[in-house]
VEXKOL-762752 format. One line per 10 residues: number of its first residue (from 1); for each residue x, y negated, z of C-alpha. Coordinates in nm, 3 decimals, padded with zeros to 5 digits. Each point is the difference from the previous one (the first is absolute). Layout:
BEGIN
NUM> X:Y:Z  ...
END
This chain:
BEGIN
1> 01.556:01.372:-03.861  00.220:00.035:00.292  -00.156:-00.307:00.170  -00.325:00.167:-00.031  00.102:00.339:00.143  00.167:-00.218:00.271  -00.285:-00.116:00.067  -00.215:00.317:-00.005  00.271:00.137:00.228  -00.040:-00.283:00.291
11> -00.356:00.010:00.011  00.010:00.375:00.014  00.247:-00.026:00.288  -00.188:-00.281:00.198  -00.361:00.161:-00.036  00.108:00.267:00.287  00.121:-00.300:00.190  -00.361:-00.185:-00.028  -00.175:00.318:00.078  00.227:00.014:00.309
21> -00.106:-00.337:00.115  -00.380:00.034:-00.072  -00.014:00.341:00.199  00.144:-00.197:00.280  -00.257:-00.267:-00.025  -00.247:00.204:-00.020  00.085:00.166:00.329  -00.002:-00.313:00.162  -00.300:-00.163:-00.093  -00.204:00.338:00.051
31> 00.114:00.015:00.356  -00.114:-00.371:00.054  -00.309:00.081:-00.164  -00.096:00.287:00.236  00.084:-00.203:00.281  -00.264:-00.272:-00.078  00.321:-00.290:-00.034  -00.029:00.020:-00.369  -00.271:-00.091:-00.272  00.052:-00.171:-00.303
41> 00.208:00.025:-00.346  00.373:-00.009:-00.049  00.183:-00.046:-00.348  00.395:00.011:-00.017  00.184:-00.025:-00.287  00.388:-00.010:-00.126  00.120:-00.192:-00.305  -00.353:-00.041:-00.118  -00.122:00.366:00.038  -00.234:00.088:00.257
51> 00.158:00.259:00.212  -00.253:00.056:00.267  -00.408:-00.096:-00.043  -00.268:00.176:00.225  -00.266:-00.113:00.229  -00.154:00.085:00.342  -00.311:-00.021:00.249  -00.311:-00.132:-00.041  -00.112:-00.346:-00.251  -00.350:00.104:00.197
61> 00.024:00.164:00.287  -00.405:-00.035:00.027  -00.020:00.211:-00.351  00.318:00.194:00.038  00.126:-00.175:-00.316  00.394:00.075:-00.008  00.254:-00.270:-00.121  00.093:00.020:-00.343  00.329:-00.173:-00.179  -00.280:-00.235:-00.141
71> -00.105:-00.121:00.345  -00.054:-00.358:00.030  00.130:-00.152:00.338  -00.002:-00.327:00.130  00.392:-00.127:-00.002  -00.025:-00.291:00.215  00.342:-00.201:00.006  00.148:00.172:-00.243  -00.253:-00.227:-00.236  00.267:-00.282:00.085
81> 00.253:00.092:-00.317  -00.308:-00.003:-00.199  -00.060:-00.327:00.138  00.393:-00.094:-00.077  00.031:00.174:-00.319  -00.250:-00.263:-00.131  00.147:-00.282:00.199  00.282:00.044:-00.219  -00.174:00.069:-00.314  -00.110:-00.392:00.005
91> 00.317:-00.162:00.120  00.137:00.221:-00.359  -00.281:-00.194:-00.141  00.136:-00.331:00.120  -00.351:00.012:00.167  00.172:-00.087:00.350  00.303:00.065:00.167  00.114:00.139:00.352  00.134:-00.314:00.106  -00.332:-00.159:-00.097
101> -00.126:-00.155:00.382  -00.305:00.090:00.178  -00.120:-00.362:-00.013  -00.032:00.020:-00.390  -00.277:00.244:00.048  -00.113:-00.145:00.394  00.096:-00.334:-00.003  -00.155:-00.042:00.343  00.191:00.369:00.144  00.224:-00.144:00.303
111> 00.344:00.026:-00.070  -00.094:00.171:-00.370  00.279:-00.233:-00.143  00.269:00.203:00.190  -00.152:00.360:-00.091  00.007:00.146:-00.364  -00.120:00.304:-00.165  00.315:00.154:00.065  -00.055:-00.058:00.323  -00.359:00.201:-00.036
121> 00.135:00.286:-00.199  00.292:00.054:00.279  -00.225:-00.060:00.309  00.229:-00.278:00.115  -00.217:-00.277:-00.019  -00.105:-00.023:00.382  -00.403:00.073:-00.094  -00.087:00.254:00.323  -00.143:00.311:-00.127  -00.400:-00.088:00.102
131> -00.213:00.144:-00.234  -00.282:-00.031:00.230  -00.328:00.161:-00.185  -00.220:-00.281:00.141  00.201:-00.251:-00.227  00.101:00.205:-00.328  -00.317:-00.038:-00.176  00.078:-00.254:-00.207  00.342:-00.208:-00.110  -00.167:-00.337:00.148
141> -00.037:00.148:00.313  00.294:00.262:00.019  00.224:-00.304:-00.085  -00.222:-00.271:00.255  00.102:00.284:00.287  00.368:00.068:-00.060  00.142:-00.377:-00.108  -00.183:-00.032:00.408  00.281:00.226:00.067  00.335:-00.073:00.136
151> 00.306:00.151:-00.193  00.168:00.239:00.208  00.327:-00.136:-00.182  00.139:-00.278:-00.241  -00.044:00.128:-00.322  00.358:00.233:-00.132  00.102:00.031:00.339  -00.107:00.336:00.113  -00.206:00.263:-00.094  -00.359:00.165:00.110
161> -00.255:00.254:-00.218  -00.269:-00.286:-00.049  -00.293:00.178:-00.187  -00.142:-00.356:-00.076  00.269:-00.099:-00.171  -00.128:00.236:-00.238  -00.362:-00.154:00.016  00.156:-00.347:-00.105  00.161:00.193:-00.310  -00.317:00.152:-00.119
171> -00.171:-00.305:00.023  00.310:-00.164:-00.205  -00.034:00.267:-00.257  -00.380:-00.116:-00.022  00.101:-00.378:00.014  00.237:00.054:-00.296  -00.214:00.258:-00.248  -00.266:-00.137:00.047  -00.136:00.375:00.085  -00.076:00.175:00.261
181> 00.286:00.207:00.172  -00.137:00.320:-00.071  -00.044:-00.131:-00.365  00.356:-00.044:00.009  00.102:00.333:00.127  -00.199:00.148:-00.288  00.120:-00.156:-00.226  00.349:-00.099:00.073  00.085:00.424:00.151  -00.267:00.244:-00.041
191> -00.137:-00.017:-00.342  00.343:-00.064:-00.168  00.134:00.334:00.239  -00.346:00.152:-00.082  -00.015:00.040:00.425  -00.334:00.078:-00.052  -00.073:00.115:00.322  00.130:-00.258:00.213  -00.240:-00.320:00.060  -00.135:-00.201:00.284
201> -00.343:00.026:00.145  00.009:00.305:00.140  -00.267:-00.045:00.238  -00.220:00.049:-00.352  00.142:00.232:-00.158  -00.202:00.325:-00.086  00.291:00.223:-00.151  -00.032:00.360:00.141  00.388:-00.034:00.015  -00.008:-00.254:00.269
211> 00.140:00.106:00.371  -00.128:-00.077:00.280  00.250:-00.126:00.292  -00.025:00.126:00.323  00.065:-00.056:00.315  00.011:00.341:00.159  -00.062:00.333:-00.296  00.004:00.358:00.076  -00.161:00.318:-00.220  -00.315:-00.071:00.318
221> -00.009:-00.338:00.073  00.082:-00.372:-00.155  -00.026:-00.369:00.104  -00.005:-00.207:-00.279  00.241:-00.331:00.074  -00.117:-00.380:-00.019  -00.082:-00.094:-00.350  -00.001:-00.362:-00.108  -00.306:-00.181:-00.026  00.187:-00.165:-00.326
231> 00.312:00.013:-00.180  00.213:-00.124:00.296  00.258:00.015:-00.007  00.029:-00.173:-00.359  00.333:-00.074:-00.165  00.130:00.150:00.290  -00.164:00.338:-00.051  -00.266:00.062:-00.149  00.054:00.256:-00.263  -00.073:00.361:-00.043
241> 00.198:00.213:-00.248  00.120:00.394:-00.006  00.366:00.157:-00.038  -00.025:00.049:-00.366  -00.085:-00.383:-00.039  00.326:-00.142:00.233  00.239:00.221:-00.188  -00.094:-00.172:-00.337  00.045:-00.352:00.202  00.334:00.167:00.128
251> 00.110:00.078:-00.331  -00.143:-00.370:-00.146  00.199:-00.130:00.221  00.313:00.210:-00.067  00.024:-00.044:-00.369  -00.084:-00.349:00.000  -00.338:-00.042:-00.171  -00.179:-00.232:00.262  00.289:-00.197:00.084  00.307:-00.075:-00.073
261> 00.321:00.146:00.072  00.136:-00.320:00.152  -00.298:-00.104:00.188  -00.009:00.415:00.137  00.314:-00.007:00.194  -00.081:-00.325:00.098  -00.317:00.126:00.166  00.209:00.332:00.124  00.264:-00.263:00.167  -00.055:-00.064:00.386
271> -00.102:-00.351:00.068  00.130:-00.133:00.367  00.004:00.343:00.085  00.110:00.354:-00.087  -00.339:00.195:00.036  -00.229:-00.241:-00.276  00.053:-00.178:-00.326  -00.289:-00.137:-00.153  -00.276:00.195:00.028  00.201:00.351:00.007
281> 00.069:00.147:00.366  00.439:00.107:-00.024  00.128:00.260:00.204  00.317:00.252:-00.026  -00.026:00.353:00.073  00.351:00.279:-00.084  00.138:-00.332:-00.052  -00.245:-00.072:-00.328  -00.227:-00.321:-00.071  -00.361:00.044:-00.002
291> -00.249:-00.239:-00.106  -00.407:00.039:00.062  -00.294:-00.095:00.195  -00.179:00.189:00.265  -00.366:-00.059:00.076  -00.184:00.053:00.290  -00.347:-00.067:00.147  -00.320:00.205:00.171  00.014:00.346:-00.140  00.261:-00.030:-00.300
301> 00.425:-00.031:-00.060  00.117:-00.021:-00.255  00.417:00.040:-00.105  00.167:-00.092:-00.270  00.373:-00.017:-00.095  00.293:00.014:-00.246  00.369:00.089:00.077  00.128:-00.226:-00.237  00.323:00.220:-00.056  -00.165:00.311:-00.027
311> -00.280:-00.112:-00.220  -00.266:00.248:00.264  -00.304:-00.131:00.108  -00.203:00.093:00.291  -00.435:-00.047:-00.018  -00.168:00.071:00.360  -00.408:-00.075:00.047  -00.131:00.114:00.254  -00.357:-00.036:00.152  00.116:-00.020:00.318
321> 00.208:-00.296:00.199  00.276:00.198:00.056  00.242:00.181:-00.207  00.407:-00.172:00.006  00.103:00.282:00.223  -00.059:00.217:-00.315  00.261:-00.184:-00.263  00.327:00.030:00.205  -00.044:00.357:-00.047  -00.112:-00.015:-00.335
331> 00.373:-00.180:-00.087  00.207:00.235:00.181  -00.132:00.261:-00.249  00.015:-00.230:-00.310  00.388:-00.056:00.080  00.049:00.334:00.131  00.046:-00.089:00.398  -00.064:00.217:00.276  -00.392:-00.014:00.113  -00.207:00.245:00.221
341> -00.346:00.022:-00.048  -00.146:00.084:00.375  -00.174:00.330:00.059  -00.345:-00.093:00.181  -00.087:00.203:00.311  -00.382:00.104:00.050  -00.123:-00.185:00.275  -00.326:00.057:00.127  -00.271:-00.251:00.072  00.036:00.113:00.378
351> 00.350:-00.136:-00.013  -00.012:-00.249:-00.194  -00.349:-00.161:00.237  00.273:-00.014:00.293  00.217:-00.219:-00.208  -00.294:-00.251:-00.062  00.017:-00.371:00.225  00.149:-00.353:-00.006  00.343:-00.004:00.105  00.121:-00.342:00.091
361> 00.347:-00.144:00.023  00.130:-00.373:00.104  -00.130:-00.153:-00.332  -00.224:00.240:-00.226  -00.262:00.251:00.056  00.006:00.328:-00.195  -00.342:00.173:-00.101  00.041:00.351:-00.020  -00.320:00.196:-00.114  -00.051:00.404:-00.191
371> -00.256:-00.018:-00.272  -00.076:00.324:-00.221  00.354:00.151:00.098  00.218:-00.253:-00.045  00.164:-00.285:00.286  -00.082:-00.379:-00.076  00.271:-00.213:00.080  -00.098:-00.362:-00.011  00.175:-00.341:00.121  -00.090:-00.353:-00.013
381> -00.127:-00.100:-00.328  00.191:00.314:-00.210  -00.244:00.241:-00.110  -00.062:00.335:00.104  00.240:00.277:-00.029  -00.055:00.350:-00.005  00.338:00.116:00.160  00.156:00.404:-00.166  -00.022:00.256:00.333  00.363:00.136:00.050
391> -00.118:00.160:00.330  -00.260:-00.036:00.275  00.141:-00.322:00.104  00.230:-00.144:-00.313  -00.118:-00.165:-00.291  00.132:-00.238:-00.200  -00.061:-00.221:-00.339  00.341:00.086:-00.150  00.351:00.079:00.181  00.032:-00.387:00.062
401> -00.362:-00.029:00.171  -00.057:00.250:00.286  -00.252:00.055:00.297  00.102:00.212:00.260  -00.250:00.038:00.294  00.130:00.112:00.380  -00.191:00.085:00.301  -00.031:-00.066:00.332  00.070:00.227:00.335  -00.306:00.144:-00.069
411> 00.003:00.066:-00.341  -00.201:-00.228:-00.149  00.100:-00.198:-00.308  00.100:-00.326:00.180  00.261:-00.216:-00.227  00.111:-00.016:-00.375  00.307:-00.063:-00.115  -00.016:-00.193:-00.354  00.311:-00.076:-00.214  -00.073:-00.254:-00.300
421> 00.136:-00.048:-00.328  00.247:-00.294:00.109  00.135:00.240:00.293  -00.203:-00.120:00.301  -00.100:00.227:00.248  -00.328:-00.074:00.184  -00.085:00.225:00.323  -00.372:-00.069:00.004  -00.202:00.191:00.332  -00.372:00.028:-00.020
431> -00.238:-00.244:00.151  -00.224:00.116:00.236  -00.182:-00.327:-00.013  -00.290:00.187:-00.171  -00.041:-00.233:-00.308  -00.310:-00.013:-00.194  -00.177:-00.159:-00.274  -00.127:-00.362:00.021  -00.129:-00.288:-00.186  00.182:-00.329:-00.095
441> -00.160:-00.279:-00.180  -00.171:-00.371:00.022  -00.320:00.169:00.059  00.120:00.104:00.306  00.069:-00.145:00.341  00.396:00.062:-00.085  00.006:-00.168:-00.292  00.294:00.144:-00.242  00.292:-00.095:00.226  -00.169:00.159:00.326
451> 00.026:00.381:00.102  -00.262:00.227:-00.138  -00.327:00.044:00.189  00.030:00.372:00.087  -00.245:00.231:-00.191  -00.170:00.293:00.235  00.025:00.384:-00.048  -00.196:00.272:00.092  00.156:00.298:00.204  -00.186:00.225:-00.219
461> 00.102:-00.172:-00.314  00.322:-00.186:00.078  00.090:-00.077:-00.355  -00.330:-00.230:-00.066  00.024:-00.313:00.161  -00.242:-00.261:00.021  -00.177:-00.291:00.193  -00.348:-00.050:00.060  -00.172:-00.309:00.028  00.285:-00.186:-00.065
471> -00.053:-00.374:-00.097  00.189:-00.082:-00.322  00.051:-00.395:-00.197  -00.041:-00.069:-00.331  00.405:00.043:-00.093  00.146:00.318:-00.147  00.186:00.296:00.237  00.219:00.288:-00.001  00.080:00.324:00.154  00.340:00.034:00.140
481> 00.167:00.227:00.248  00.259:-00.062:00.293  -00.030:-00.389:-00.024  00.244:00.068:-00.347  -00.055:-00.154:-00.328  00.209:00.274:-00.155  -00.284:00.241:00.062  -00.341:-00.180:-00.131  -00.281:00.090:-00.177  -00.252:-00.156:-00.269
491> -00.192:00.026:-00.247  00.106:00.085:-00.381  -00.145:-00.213:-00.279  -00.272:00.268:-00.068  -00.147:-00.184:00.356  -00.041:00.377:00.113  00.281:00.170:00.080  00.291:-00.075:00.254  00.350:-00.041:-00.086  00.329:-00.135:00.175
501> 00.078:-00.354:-00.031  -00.324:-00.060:-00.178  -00.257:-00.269:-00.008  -00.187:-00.139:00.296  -00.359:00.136:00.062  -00.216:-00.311:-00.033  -00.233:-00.068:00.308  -00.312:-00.201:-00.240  -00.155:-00.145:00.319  -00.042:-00.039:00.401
511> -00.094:00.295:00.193  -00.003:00.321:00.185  00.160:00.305:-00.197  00.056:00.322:00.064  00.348:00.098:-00.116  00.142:00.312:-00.078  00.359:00.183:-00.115  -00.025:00.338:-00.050  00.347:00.157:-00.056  -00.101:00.342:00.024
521> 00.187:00.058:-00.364  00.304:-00.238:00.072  00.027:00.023:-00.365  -00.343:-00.142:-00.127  -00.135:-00.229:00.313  -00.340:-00.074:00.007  -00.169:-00.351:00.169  -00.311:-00.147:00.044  -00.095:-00.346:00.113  -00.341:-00.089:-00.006
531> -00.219:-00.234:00.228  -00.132:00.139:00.287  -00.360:00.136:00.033  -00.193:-00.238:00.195
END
C-alpha cells in the first residue's frame, strides 16, 4: 500500500512539472508557426509518456487542410535505422554478418574485398555520396555507375555521409530475403510495431492524411518542393511515417523487441568516430548521449532522438526543409535552461521591399527576397528561410543565426552582416550588377557548364522575362539566376509546375521557341516554352 500511494504521490507531483514544460512548448512552436518557419508535427515524450503532442500549418495549403498528429511526412534519412534495424535482424539470423565483404555480394565491386557491411552501416567505406537520379533506377545500373567511381578513401580509414552506401544495403537486404526491401520493412518493423502509417511509395499514396512538402508556405501563398519521380532515394530514404508511428519504433527499440540488447548498444557505439555508430547518428547535448537519425530532402525534416540517460525522446516532421534551429530551444526547456523566445516586430512590406537584393561577398552570394510578409533568406544549395523580424533591419533564424542589414551615406540598405551557426561572420554588400534570370542547358549555346543566356524583361512588366525567337536543340534546359546553381529552377514531376532544384524541362526537338518566366508571384512561377509561330 505505501508503494502505491508513493506512487500516486510522484505522479501527482510531476504532472504540474509536465504541464510546465508543454505550456512552454507550446509557446514556442506557436510563435514559429505565425512566423511561417514552422509546419509540421512534434511528439516528445519522457520515460515512455508523451508529454507534449500537437500539430501545426497546413498538410494542403491548396485546401487549407491543417496538420494533424496523424500526418504522414516523408522522413528521408532518417529511413537509414530502418534500413539498419533490419541489417541486424539477419546477421541475429546468422543470415550474414557485418564483417561479411562487399565482394560476396559484388564479386566484380573494385576494392569490395577491403569494404564490409560495417563499413556501409558506418559510412566509412569510401563509396562518394552520388545518388545521381539518372542512375538509381535500377540496382544493375545504380551499382554499373558507382563501382565507375573512385573511393574517396581506403575503406575504415575515415569517414563521409555516403547515401549510396545505403543503396548497396537495400539491395543486400533484397539479395539475402529474397524480397523486396520494402517487403522487408513491412514485415521485419511495421506490421510487428503495427506502424501502420508509415510505408514507402508515397508518390501513390491517396491518404487524406498525407502532407504535402513545400518549398515556400504561407496562410496566401505556397510552392510545392521537388518531388521524386520514384522512390529515390531507396534504402537511403525512402520512407514516409508520422510522430505517433517513430515513437512506437523508439520504444521497440528501447525495450528490446526488434533487436537485441547486445546488438543495440552495439549499433548506439560510435564506429571510427564519435558522431555515428551503425546506422544511428551520436551526439551529446547537457553532457547526455543521444542516439537518432535526421532526415532531410525537398520540402520535409524529419528529427528523431533519444537521451539515452534520460529515457526522453524528441519527434520533429516538418513539411518544410528547415526546422534544427527549433530543437536547441526545445531542450533548454526540457532540462530547464534559460531560453528566450524572440518577440517579432511588424514590419511592413514597404520596409521589408528595401531589404530585397543579392548581396555578394568573396565566396557566396546571398538571395534576399519579401514574399507575403515575411524575408527569404537563401544561400547556395540550403533552402529558403523565412528569417523572424526583430526590427526594420534585424532578423534572424535563432540567436545563433542573425541578419543584420546597414546602409549606406545615403540611406539606402547597402550591406548585411550575417553571423552563422559555426560563428562566422560574413559582411555581404549588395551587387549592383543587376542579375537576372537565364537559361542553362545542352539545348543551349552554353551548354550546362557555360553562363546562362540572359532572359529579357519588359519595363512595364519587369518580373516576366522571356526570349523571342530564340533557337533551342533537342537537349533539356533550366532557369537559373545570377550565373548560380544555388538558385535554379525546374520542373516538378507533375511536368507543370516549377520548383527549386527540380527536373530539367525537356526540349523534344530543334527549333525556334518562345520562352517565358513569369515571376510575378515569386511564390508560384509560371513558364511557357513553346515553338515559335511561324
Amino acid at each position: 500500500m505505501k508503494s502505491i500511494i508513493s506512487c500516486i504521490v510522484l505522479l501527482l507531483a510531476m504532472n504540474p512539472l509536465f504541464s510546465q514544460k508543454s505550456k512552454k512548448l507550446e509557446q514556442l512552436f506557436e510563435t514559429y508557426e505565425k512566423a511561417g518557419l514552422f509546419s509540421g508535427s512534434v511528439l516528445i515524450a519522457e520515460k515512455g509518456k508523451i508529454i507534449f503532442e500537437k500539430s501545426y500549418g497546413y498538410r494542403n495549403a491548396q485546401k487549407k487542410e491543417k496538420n494533424t498528429n496523424n500526418s504522414l511526412y516523408r522522413v528521408f534519412s532518417t529511413t537509414k535505422m530502418f534500413t539498419a534495424t533490419v541489417i541486424f535482424q539477419l546477421e541475429e539470423q546468422g543470415k550474414l554478418s557485418l564483417n561479411d565483404k562487399l565482394s560476396k555480394y559484388y564479386p566484380d565491386f573494385p576494392k569490395g574485398d577491403s569494404i564490409t557491411i560495417a563499413h556501409l552501416l558506418s559510412h566509412t567505406s569510401g563509396i562518394p555520396n552520388d545518388t545521381n537520379s539518372e542512375y538509381t533506377v535500377d540496382e544493375a545500373t545504380f551499382i554499373k555507375y558507382i563501382a565507375a567511381k573512385p573511393l574517396n578513401f581506403s575503406p575504415g580509414k575515415d569517414w563521409d555521409y555516403s547515401n549510396s552506401g545505403y543503396y548497396i544495403l537495400g539491395y543486400i537486404i533484397k539479395k539475402v530475403t529474397g524480397l523486396d526491401y520494402d517487403e522487408v520493412i513491412k514485415n521485419s518493423i511495421l506490421k510487428p510495431l503495427k506502424m501502420n502509417h508509415s510505408g514507402f511509395h508515397f508518390n501513390d499514396l491517396t491518404d487524406e492524411n498525407k502532407a504535402f512538402g513545400y518549398e515556400f508556405l504561407s496562410d496566401k501563398r505556397y510552392n510545392e518542393a521537388l518531388r521524386f519521380k520514384t522512390d529515390h532515394p531507396f534504402g537511403a530514404g525512402a520512407m514516409y511515417s508520422t510522430v505517433e508511428d517513430l515513437f512506437k519504433f523508439n520504444e521497440a527499440l528501447k525495450n528490446y523487441t526488434l533487436l537485441k540488447k547486445e546488438t543495440t548498444e552495439k549499433a548506439f557505439t560510435p564506429y571510427l568516430k564519435d558522431h555515428y555508430g551503425l546506422g544511428f547518428q551520436i551526439s551529446k547535448d547537457f553532457d547526455k548521449k543521444r542516439v537518432g537519425h535526421d532526415g532531410g530532402g525537398p520540402g520535409y525534416r524529419s528529427r528523431y532522438y533519444r537521451v539515452l540517460d534520460d529515457d526522453i525522446c524528441v519527434i520533429l516532421i516538418s513539411e518544410l526543409s528547415h526546422s534544427d534551429f527549433i530543437i536547441p530551444q526545445v531542450e533548454k526547456i526540457l532540462y530547464n535552461k534559460p531560453y528566450s523566445i524572440p518577440a517579432i516586430a511588424k514590419v511592413g512590406a514597404e520596409d521589408l521591399n528595401k531589404l530585397e537584393g543579392v548581396y555578394s561577398s568573396e565566396k557566396s552570394n546571398f538571395y534576399i527576397k519579401s514574399i507575403d510578409g515575411q524575408l527569404i533568406f537563401k544561400e547556395g544549395s540550403y533552402p529558403r528561410n523565412a528569417l523572424l523580424p526583430l526590427s526594420k533591419t534585424s532578423f534572424q533564424l535563432d540567436e545563433k543565426f542573425t541578419c543584420t542589414f546597414q546602409p549606406d551615406q545615403n540611406g539606402k540598405i547597402d550591406t548585411v552582416i550575417i553571423h552563422f551557426w559555426d560563428g562566422t561572420v560574413k559582411t555581404a554588400k549588395r551587387n549592383t550588377d543587376n542579375p537576372t534570370w537565364g537559361i542553362i542547358g545542352n539545348a543551349t549555346p552554353s551548354g550546362w557548364d557555360g553562363k546562362d543566356i540572359p532572359l529579357q524583361t519588359d519595363p512595364k512588366n519587369p518580373n516576366i522575362y522571356f526570349l523571342k525567337n530564340y533557337t533551342l536543340k533537342k537537349g533539356n534546359m533550366k532557369f537559373r539566376f545570377n550565373n548560380d546553381w544555388g538558385y535554379n529552377l525546374g520542373l516538378n514531376n507533375d511536368n507543370k509546375s516549377i520548383a527549386f532544384d527540380a527536373y530539367d524541362f525537356p526540349i523534344h526537338e530543334d527549333g525556334v521557341y518562345d520562352i517565358i518566366l513569369d515571376m510575378t508571384n515569386i511564390a508560384q512561377p509560371q513558364y511557357s516554352i513553346k515553338k515559335s509561330n511561324p
